[in-house]
C-alpha positions in Angstrom: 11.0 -15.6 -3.5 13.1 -17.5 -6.2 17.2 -17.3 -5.8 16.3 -14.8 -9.0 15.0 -12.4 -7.0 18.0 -11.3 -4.8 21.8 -11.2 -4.8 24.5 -12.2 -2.4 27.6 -10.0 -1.9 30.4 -10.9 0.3 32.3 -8.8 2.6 34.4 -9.6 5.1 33.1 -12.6 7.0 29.4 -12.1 6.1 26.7 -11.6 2.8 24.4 -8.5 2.4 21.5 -9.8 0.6 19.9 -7.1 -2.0 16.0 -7.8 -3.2 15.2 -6.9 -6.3 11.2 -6.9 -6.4 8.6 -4.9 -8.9 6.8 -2.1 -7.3 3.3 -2.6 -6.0 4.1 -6.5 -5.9 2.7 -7.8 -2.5 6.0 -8.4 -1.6 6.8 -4.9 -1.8 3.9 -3.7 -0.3 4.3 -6.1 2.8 7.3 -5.3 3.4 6.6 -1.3 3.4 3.1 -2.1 5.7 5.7 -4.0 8.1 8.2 -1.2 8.3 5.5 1.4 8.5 3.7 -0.5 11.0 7.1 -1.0 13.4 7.2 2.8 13.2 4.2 3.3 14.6 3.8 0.8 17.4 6.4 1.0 20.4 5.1 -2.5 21.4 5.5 -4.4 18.6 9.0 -2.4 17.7 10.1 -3.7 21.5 8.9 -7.3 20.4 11.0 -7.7 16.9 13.9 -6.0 19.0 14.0 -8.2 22.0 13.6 -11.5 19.2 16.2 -10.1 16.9 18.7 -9.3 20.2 17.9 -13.2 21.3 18.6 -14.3 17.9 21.9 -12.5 17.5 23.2 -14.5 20.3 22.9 -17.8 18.4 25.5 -19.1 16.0 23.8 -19.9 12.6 25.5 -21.5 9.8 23.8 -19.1 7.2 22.1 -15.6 7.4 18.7 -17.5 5.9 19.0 -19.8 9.6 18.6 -16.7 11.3 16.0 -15.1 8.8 14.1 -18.3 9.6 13.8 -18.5 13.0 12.4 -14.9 13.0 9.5 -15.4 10.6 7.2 -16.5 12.5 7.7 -13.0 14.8 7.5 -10.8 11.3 4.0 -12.6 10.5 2.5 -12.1 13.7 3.3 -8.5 13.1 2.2 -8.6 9.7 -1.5 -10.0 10.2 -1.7 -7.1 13.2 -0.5 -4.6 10.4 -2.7 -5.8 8.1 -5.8 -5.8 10.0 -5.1 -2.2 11.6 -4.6 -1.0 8.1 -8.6 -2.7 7.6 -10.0 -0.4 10.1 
């Protein structure tokens, strides 16, 4: 995703990040497949819990640091999501 694709807006001692994507673009959809998927599966809902509560106790300079280190967690997820969604 390219800087245009999002905006940064301060508050307090942190940034909220707001995506702006076009509907039916794959990163849309993969994002909606993931958060559809987490609902459904108490296991893998546990997982990105317990890596997200490991993660929090980390300092990071930067909120994209700590979007990092968690990718490889959200991709694991979203090949499972993807190929339950194939059956």
């Amino acid at each position: 995703m390219t800087k245009e694709n999002f905006i940064e807006i301060p508050h307090g001692k942190r940034k909220s990040h707001i995506h702006v994507v076009p509907n039916n673009s794959d990163w849309w959809n993969d994002h909606l497949l993931f958060r559809d998927f987490l609902r459904n599966s108490v296991v893998d809902r546990q997982l990105y819990e317990k890596v997200k509560q490991e993660l929090s106790l980390k300092k990071w300079e930067n909120g994209n640091e700590y979007a990092s280190a968690k990718t490889s967690c959200i991709q694991s997820i979203l090949e499972k999501a993807r190929r339950e969604k194939i059956k």
